[in-house]
Each structure stands twice: as C-alpha cells, then as structure tokens.
VOPAGU-2260 file (C-alpha; in pm, 1 decimal, decimal comma):
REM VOPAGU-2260
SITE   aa  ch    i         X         Y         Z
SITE  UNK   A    0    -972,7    -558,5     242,5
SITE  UNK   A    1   -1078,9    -495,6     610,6
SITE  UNK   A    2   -1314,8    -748,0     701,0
SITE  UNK   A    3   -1615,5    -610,1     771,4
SITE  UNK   A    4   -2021,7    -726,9     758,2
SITE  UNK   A    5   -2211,0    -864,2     475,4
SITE  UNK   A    6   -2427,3    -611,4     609,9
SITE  UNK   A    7   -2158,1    -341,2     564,7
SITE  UNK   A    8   -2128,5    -358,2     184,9
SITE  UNK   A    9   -2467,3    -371,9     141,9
SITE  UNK   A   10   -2549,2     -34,4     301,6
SITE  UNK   A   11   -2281,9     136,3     110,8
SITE  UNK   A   12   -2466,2     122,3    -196,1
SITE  UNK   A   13   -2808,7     292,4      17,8
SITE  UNK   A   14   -2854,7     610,9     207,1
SITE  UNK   A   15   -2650,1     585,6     518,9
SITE  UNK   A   16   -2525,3     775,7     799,1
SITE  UNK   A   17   -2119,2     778,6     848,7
SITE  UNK   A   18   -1887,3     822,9    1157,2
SITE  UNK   A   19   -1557,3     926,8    1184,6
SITE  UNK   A   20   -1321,2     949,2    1453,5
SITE  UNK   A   21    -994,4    1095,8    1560,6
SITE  UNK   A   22    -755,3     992,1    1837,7
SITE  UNK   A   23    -501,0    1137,2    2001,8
SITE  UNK   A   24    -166,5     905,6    2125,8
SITE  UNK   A   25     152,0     994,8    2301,5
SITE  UNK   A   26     364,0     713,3    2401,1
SITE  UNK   A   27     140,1     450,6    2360,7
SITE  UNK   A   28     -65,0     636,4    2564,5
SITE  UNK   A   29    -403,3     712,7    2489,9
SITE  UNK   A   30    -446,9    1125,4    2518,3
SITE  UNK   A   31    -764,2    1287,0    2396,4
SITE  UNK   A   32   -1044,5    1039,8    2239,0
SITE  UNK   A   33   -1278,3    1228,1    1925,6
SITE  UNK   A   34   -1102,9    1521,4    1860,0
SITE  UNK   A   35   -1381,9    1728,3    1676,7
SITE  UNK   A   36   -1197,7    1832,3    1298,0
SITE  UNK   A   37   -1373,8    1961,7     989,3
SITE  UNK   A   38   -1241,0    1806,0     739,3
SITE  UNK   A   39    -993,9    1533,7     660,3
SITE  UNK   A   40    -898,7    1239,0     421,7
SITE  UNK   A   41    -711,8     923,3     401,2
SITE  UNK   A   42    -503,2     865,2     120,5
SITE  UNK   A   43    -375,2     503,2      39,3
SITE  UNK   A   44    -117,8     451,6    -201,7
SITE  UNK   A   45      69,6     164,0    -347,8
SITE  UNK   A   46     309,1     343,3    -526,9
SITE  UNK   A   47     397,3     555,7    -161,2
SITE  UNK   A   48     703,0     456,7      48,7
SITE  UNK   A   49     459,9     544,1     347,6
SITE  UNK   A   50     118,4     349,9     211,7
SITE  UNK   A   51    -124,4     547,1     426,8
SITE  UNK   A   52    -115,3     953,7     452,5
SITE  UNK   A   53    -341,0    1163,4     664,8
SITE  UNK   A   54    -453,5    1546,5     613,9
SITE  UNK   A   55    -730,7    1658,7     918,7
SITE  UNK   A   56    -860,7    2011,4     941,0
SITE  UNK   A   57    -924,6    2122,1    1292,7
SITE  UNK   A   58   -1124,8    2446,1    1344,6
SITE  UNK   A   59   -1034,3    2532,4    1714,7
SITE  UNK   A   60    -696,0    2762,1    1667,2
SITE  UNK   A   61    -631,3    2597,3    2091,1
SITE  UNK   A   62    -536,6    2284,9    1929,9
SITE  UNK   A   63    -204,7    2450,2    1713,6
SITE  UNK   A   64     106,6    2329,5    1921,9
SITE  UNK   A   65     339,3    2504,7    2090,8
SITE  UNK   A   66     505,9    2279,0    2335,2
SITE  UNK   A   67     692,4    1963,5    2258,7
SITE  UNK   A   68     454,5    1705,9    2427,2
SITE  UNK   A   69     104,5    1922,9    2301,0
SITE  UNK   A   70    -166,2    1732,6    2167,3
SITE  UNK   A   71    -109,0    1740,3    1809,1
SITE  UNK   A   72     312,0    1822,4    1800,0
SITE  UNK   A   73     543,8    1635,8    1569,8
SITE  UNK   A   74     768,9    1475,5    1843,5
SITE  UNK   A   75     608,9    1125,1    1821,8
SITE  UNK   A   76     220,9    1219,2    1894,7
SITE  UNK   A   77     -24,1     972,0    1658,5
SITE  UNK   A   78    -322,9    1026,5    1569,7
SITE  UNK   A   79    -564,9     667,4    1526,5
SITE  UNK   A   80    -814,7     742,0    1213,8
SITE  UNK   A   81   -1172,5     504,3    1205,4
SITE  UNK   A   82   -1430,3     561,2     988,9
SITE  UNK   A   83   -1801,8     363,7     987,1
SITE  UNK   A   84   -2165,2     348,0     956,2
SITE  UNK   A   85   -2425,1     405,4    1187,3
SITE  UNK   A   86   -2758,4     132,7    1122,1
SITE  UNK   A   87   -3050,6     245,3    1163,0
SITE  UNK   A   88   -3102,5      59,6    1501,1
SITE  UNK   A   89   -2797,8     295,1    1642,2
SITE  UNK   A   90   -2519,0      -4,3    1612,5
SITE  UNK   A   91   -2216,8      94,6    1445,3
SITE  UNK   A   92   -1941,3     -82,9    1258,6
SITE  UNK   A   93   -1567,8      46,5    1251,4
SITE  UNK   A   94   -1325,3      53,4    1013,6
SITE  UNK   A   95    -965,7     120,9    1070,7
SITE  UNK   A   96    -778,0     387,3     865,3
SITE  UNK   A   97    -415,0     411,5    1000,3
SITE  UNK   A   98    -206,3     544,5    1262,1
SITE  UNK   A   99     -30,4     847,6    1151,3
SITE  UNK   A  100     276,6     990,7    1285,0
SITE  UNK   A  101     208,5    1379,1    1309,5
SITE  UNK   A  102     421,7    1501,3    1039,3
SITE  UNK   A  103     375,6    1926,3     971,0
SITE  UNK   A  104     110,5    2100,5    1191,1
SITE  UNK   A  105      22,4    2425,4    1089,7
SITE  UNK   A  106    -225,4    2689,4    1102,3
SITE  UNK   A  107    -349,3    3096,6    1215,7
SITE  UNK   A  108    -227,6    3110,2    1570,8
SITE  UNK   A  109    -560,6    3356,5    1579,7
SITE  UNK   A  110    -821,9    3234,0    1401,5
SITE  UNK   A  111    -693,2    2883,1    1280,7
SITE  UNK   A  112    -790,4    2600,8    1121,6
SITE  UNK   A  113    -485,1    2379,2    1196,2
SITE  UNK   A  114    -385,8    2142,7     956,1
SITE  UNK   A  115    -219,2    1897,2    1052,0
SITE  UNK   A  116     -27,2    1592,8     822,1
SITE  UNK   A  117      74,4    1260,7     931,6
SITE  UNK   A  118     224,5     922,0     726,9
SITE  UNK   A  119     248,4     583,8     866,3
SITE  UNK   A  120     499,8     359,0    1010,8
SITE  UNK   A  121     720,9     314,7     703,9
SITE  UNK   A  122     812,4     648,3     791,6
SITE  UNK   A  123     993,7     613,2    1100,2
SITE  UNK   A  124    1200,2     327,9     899,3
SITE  UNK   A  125    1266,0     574,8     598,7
SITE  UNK   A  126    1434,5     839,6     904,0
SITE  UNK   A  127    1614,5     575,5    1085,4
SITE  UNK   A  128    1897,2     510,7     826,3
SITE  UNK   A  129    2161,7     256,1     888,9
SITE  UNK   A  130    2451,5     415,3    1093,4
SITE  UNK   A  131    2698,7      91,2    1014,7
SITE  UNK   A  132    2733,4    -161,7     777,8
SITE  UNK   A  133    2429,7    -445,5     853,7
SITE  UNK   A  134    2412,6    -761,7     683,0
SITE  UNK   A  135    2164,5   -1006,8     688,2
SITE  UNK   A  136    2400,2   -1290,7     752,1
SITE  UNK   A  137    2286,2   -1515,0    1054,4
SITE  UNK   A  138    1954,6   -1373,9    1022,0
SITE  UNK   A  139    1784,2   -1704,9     878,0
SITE  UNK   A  140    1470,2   -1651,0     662,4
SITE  UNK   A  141    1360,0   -1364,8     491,1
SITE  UNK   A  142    1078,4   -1260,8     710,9
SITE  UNK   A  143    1305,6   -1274,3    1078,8
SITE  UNK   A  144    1549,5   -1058,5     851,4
SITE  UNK   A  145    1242,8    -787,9     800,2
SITE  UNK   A  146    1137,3    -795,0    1143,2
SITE  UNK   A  147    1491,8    -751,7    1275,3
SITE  UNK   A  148    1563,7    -480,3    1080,3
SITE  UNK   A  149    1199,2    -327,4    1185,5
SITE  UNK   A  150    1223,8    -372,6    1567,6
SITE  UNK   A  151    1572,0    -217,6    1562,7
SITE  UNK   A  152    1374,9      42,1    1489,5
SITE  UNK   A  153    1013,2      18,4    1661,5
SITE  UNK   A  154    1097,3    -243,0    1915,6
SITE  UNK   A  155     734,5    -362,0    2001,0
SITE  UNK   A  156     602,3    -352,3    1597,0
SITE  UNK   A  157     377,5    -556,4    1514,8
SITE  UNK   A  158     487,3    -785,7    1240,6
SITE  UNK   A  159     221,8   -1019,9    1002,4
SITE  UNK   A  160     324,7   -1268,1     760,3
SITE  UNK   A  161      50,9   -1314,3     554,8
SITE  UNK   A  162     189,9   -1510,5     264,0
SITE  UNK   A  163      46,4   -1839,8     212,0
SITE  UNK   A  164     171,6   -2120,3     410,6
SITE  UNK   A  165     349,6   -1810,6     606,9
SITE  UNK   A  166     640,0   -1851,6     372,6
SITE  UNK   A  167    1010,5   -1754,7     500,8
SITE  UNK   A  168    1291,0   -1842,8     291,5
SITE  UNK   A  169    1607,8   -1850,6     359,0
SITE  UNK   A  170    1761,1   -1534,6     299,6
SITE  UNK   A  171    2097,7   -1423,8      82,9
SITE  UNK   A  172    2379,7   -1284,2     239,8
SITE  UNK   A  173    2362,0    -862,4     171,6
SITE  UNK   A  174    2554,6    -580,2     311,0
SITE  UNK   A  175    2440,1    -249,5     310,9
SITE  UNK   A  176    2652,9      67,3     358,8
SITE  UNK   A  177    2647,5     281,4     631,4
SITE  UNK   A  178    2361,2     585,4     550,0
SITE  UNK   A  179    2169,2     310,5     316,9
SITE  UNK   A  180    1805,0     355,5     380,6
SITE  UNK   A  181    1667,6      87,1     548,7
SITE  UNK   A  182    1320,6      71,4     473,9
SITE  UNK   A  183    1450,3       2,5     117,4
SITE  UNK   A  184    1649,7    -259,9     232,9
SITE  UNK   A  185    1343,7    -412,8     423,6
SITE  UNK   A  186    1143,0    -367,9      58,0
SITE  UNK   A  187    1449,0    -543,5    -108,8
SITE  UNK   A  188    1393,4    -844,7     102,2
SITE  UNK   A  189    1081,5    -837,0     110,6
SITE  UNK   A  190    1095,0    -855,2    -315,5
SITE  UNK   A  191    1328,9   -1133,5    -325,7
SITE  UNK   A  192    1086,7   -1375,3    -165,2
SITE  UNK   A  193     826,2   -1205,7    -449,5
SITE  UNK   A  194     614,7   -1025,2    -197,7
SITE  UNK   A  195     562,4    -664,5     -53,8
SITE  UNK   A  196     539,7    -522,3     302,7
SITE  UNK   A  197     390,2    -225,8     416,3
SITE  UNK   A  198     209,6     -42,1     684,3
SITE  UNK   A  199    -176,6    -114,7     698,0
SITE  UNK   A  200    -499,0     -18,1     851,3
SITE  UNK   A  201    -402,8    -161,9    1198,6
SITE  UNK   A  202     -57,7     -67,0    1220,6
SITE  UNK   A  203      96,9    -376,3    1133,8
SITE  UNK   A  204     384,4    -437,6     921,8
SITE  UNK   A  205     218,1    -706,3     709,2
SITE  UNK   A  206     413,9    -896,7     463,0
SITE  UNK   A  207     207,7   -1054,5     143,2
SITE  UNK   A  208     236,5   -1185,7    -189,7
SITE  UNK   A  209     217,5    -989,9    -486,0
SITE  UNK   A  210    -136,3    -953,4    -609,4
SITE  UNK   A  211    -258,0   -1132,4    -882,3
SITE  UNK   A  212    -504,1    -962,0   -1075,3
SITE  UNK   A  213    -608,2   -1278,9   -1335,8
SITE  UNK   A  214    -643,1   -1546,4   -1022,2
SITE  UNK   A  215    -639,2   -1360,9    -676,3
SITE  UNK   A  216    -991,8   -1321,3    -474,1
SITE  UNK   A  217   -1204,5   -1009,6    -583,6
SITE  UNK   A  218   -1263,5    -804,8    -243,7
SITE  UNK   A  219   -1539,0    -569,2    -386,2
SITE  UNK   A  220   -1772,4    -592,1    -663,9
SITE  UNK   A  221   -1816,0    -202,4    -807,6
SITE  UNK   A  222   -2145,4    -163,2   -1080,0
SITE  UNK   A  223   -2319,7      43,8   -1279,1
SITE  UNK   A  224   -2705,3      47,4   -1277,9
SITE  UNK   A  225   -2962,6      31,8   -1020,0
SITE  UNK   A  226   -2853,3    -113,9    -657,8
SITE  UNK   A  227   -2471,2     -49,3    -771,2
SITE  UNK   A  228   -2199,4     150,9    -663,5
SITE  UNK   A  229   -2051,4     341,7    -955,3
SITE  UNK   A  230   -2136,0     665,9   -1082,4
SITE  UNK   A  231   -1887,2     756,2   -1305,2
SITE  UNK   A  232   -1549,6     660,3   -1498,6
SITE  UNK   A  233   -1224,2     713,2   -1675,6
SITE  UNK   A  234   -1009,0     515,6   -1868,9
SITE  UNK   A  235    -705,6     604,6   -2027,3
SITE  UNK   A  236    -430,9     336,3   -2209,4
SITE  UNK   A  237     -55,0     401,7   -2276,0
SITE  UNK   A  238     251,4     170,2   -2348,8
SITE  UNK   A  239     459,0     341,9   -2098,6
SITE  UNK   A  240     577,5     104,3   -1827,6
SITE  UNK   A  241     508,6    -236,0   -2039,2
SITE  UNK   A  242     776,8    -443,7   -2172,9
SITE  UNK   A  243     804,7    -756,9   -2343,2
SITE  UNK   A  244    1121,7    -847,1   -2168,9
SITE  UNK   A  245    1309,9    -866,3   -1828,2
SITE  UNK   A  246    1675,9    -915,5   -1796,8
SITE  UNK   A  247    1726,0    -962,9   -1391,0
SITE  UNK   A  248    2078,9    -956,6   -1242,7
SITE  UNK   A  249    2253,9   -1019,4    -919,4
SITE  UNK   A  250    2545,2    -906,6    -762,0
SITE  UNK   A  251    2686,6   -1026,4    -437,2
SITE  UNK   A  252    2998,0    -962,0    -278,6
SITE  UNK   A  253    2924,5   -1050,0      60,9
SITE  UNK   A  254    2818,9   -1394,1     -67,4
SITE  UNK   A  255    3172,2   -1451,0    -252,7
SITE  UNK   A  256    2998,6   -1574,8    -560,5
SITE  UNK   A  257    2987,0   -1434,3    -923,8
SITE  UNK   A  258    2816,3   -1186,4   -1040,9
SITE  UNK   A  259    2431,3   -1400,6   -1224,5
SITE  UNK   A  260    2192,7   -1285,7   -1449,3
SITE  UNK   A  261    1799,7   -1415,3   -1575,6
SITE  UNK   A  262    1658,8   -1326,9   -1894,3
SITE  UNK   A  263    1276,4   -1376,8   -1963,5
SITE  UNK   A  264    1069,5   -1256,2   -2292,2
SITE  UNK   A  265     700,0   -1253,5   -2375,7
SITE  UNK   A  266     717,5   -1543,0   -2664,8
SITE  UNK   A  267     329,3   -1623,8   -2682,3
SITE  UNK   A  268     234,8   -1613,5   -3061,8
SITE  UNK   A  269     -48,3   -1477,2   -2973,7
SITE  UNK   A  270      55,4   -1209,7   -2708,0
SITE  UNK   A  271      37,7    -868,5   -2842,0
SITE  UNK   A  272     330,6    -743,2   -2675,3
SITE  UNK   A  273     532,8   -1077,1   -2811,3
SITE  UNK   A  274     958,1    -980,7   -2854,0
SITE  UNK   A  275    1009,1    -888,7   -3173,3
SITE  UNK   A  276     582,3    -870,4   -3301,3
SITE  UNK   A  277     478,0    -528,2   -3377,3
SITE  UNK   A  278     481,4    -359,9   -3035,1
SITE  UNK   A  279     835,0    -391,2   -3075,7
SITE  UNK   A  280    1127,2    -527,9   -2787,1
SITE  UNK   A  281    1049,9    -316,9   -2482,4
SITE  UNK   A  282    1327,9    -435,3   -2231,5
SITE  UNK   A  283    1316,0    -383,6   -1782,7
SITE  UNK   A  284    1623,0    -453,2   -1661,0
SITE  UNK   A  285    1620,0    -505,7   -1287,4
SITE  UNK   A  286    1888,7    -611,0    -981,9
SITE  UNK   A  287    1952,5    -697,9    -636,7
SITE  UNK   A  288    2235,5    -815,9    -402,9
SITE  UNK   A  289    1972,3   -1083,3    -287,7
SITE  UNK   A  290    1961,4   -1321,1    -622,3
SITE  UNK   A  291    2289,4   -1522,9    -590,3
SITE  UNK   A  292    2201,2   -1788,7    -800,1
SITE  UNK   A  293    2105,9   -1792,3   -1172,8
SITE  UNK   A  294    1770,9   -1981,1   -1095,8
SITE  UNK   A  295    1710,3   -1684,3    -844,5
SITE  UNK   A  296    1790,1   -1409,4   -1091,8
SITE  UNK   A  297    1577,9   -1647,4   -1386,1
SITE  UNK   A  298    1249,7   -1703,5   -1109,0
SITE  UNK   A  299    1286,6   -1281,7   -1081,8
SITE  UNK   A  300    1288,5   -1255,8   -1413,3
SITE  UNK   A  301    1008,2   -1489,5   -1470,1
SITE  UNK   A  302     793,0   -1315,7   -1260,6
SITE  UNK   A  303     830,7    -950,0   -1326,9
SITE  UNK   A  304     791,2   -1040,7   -1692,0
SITE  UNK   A  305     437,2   -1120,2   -1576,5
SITE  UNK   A  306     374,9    -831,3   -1431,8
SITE  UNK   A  307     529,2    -603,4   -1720,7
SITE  UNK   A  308     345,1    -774,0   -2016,8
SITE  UNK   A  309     -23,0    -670,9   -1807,3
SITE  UNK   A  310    -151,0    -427,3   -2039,2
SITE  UNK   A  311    -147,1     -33,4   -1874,7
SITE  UNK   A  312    -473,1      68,7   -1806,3
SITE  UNK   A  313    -591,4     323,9   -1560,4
SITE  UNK   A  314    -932,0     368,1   -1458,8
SITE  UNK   A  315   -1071,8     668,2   -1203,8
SITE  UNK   A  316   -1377,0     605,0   -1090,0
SITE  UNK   A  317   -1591,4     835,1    -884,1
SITE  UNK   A  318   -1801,1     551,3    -665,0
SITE  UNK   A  319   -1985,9     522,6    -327,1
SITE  UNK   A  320   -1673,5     512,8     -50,3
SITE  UNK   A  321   -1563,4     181,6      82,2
SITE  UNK   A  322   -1319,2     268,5     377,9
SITE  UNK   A  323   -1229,7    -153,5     400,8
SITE  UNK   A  324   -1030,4    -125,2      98,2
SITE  UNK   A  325    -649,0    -155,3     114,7
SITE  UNK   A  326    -380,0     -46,8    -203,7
SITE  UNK   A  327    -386,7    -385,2    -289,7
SITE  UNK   A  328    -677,1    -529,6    -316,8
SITE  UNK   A  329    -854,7    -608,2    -667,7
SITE  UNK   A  330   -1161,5    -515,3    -767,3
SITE  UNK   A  331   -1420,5    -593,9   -1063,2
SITE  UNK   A  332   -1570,8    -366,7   -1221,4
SITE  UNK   A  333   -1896,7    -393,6   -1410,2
SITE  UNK   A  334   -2035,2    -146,8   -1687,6
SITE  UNK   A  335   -2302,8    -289,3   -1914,4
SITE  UNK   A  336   -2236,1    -645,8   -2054,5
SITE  UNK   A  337   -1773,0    -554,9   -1991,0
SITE  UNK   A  338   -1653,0    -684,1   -1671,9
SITE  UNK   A  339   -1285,1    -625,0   -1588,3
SITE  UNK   A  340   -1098,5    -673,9   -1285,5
SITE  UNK   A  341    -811,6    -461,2   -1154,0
SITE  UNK   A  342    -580,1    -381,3    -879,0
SITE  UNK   A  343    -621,6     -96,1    -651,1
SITE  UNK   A  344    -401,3     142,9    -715,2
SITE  UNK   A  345    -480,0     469,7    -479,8
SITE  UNK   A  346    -756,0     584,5    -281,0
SITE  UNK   A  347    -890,7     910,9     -96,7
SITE  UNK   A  348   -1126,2     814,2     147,9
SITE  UNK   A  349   -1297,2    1140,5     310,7
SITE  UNK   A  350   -1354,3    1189,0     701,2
SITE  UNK   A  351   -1629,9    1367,1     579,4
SITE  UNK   A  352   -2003,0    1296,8     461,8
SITE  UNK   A  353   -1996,8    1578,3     167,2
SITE  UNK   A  354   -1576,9    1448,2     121,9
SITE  UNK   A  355   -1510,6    1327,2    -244,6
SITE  UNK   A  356   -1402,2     987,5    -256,8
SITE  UNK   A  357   -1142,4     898,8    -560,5
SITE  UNK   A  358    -969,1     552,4    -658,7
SITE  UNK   A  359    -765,6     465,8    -895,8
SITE  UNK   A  360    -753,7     103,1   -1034,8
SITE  UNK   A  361    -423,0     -33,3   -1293,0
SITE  UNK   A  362    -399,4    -321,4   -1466,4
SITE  UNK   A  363    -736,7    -417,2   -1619,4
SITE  UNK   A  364    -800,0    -760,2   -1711,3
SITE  UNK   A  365   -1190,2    -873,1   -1897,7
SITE  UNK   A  366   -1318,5   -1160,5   -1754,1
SITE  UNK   A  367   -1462,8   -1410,8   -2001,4
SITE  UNK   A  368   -1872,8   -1374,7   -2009,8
C-alpha cells in the first residue's frame, strides 16, 4: 500500500471531501496541469499484463486530438492520475494512481465527451518485442537481467527491488527467439527468483516477493459495524484453479544440461485437498527455461504447491474507497465474530465523489480468534 497518514485511514471511514487530478506529459515534459474531466476510474489488476488501466471522461469536445503532438494523442502523451482528501483545515494528502500511456482517444468531434484510455508501463514492454535472439548470459543476477531488458526499452525507468535483503540471484542461461515478447520474458525471470514485477503507483518497475496471505503484513483493516468501512459483500467458492499437486519442469538448451523436473503433493493428513483424499488428485504442471537444476525445478514446485492448495474464495465487497491500495496487498476482513484475511485481487477506484468503488479479494484465510 501507498504510505499515507494515520490520519488518512481514519477519515476514510467519515464524511470527507476528495480531490482528483489529471496531468498532462509529453516527453517528460510537463504540458497542461488539472485537466478538468467528468468522470474517470482507475482499475488495478493483478491478473493484467499492464497492472494499472485508466478510463477519463472529458466534457470539452477542444480536447479530442487531431495532431500528432495534441494534448491527449496516442504518440507517447501520459497522463499522471492522483487522487486525495481535503481536511477540514484545507491541507490535502495525495495519493498516486499511475502514469498511463494514452492508449484510444475517442469522442463527438461536435459535442464530445472524449474518452480517452491509457495502461501503464508494462505496456510499452508488451509492444517492444525482441527483434533477435537475447539471452541472459553475462547478465549476472536476476534483477540486472530485468532491468536490462527494461531500459533497452525505457532507458531512464525507474527500477525497485523490493524483495527482502534486495535479493538478486544469479540468473540461468535463457534464449529467447526473435518476436518473443519480452515483458514475458522479464515476468519469467522475475518468477524464477519466486517474485513478481510490475508497474505501480509511481511509475516504477518494482520487483517483490510473492505475497503471503497466512504471514505477510495486513495493509488495511476493512469492518462491518459502526466506525467501519464495509457496507456490503459477496462470497462465492469453487474448486477451479486448486490442485493438490505440482509437477515443475525445466528445459534448457542454452545451458547444455538435461532436460529436470520437481514434483510436490499436498500430503497433510489433515489437508482437505490431500493427493488421493476425497477432493481427488488435481495436478498443475508448470515450466521454464530458467530451472536448470532439479533442486530449482523441486523449490518451484514446492512453492506453487503452496499457492495451489489455498482454498478459492472470492469476495466483492462494496466498501469506503482507499486509493493507497496496490493489487497486492492483503487485507482482513471483519464481519461479526469471522475474520479472514485475503489478497487483493482487483480494484476500481473512481476519480469521482458519486464513482462506485469495487474490489475484489482471493484467497481467504480465518484467522484464529
């Protein structure tokens, strides 16, 4: 989560008065500060190849482009989101929401509105495919292999490694093919060292360990009741996506070794998704050119077997907004006497007082009373 007051949280859960703002770049280049818009959200997904997405509503039909360098045109203009409060005293606190590459802007050339989409940095890695062979060999540790393959790309990105201890180990030899997509092969690396990398809030390719719903840090508390957030929830349950078993494998060419291969299996007697118990065997089988050892491919397995045992449960709540939040963050949630934490899944955040704000949370897990 974006770290923001004590003071913060506590007036989200009382009547407030929000800001929003709207920023034009070109270049790097600051071009038009608090461009007035109607409407607008911020949607933050985990499950996205681009993390953040933006969709603004502009009433003034001036603002539809029709040059290449215009104020809102899709030839490298960004747009710098911020929502926050306004205190009764007239301070405000700010809270980061993205830069977003203008994707699609659209609109009555007459009458308008405009609408205009953007995404966020992953983006321009998704569009810049690999136009020869690239290997990681010579490029030492995981992380300086990610932020090679990014600044290829955006030259001057800004790259965090937020991993504990700011882990970087050494990376496996991989070649990719000409026309391979390299932001998957930056999300391949960034898996083999068991952590994730995306775009966030401040435009920073930040690299972090998976999240851990049973030990990691709870960044908001949501509640029911007087003085809490929540006003309403759903839950559903399913046994799609959960397994009881991971098979991981490795193949490596480049490396000159042969081909290895992990197995892991939920065997807890007292697991209900334990291999052969009445869920059944459930197996995931999963790969990459990175695991060249069978203790790499067994540690893969090992951990993904973790996360496929965690029981699928998917709660929408409908709750006061909190703009900190990121898609990764976990969250407990507290209804009557049953608290549960879970793991941000997605969330709408409007630009808007009267905007809807939605989240969706996976992954439940009860704390003990």
């Amino acid at each position: 989560m974006y770290p923001v007051s004590s003071t913060f949280l506590r007036t989200l859960a009382t009547s407030h008065t929000m800001v929003a703002r709207v920023d034009a770049y070109y270049a790097g280049q600051l071009v038009r500060s608090d461009i007035p818009f109607t409407s607008g959200t911020v949607t933050v997904d985990r499950g996205s190849k681009s993390r953040r997405k933006l969709s603004l509503t502009i009433s003034d039909p001036k603002l539809l482009p029709w040059g290449e360098t215009d104020l809102l045109a899709p030839y490298g203009q960004q747009l710098v989101v911020s929502r926050g409060i306004r205190y009764t005293n007239g301070d405000e606190e700010w809270v980061p929401l993205g830069t977003f590459r203008i994707d699609a802007p659209s609109g009555d050339v007459h009458f308008g509105p405009v609408t205009v989409t953007g995404t966020t940095m992953e983006s321009a890695l998704i569009d810049d495919k690999l136009q020869v062979p690239t290997t990681t060999r010579g490029m030492g540790g995981c992380v300086d292999a990610m932020t090679t393959l990014i600044r290829q790309t955006i030259p001057n990105a800004a790259v965090a490694n937020l991993t504990p201890g700011n882990r970087n180990p050494v990376v496996a030899v991989a070649t990719w093919d000409a026309g391979n997509d390299r932001w998957d092969a930056i999300t391949q690396i960034a898996r083999a060292m068991s952590a994730e990398i995306y775009v966030d809030a401040q435009n920073r390719f930040v690299i972090t360990n998976l999240p851990d719903v049973v030990n990691g840090p709870v960044a908001w508390d949501i509640a029911d009741g007087e003085g809490g957030t929540l006003i309403s929830s759903a839950r559903s349950v399913s046994r799609t996506g959960v397994y009881n078993a991971v098979v991981a494998s490795g193949e490596n060419t480049a490396s000159g070794v042969a081909p290895v291969s992990g197995v892991a299996r939920d065997t807890s007697p007292t697991s209900p998704t334990r291999w052969g118990g009445p869920f059944g065997k459930v197996t995931k089988f999963i790969s990459s050119a990175l695991w060249i050892t069978a203790g790499d491919c067994q540690n893969a397995a090992n951990f993904a077997l973790y996360d496929a045992i965690a029981p699928n449960v998917e709660t929408s709540l409908d709750t006061l907004p909190n703009p900190a939040l990121e898609g990764n963050d976990i969250i407990r949630l507290t209804q009557g006497e049953r608290k549960e934490r879970f793991l941000v899944q997605s969330l709408t955040i409007p630009l808007t007082a009267d905007g809807d704000f939605a989240i969706t949370l996976r992954g439940g897990k009860e704390e003990a009373a």
